[in-house]
C-alpha positions as CSV (number, residue, x, y, z in Angstrom):
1,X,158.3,-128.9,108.6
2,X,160.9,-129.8,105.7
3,X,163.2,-128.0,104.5
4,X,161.8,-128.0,101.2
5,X,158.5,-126.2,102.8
6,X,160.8,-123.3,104.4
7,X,162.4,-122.7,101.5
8,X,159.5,-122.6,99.7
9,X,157.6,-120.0,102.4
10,X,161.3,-118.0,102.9
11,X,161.2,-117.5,98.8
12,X,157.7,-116.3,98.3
13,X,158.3,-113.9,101.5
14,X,161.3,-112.5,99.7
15,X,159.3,-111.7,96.7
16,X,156.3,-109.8,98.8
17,X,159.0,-108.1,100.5
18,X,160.5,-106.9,97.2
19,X,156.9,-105.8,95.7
20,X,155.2,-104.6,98.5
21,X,157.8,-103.4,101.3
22,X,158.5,-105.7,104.5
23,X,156.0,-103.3,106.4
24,X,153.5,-103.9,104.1
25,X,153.0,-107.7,104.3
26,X,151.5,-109.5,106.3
27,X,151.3,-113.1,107.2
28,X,148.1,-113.8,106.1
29,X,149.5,-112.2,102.3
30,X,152.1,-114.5,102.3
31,X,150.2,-117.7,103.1
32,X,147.4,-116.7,100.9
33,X,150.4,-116.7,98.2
34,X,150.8,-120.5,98.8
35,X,147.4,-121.0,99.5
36,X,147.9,-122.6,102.5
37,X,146.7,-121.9,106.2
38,X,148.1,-118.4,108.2
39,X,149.0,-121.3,110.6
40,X,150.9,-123.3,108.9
41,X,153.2,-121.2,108.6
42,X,154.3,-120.7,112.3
C-alpha cells in the first residue's frame, strides 16, 4: 500500500473520530467514506 493511500485512510479516520467519537466508528464507516472495500483497508 503507498503512502499516499495511508495517508489518505489515516485522514478520513481522523475526521470520523472527531465527528462521531473513536468508539463509534467502525471500519466499515470509514471505508464506506472512501468507497472502497472494508478489506482494503487491512
Amino acid at each position: 500500500m503507498s503512502e499516499d493511500i495511508k495517508e489518505k485512510i489515516l485522514n478520513k479516520a481522523l475526521d470520523l473520530f472527531n465527528i462521531y467519537g473513536f468508539e463509534s466508528v467502525k471500519m466499515r464507516d470509514i471505508s464506506g467514506a472512501l468507497n472502497i472495500s472494508p478489506g482494503n483497508l487491512t
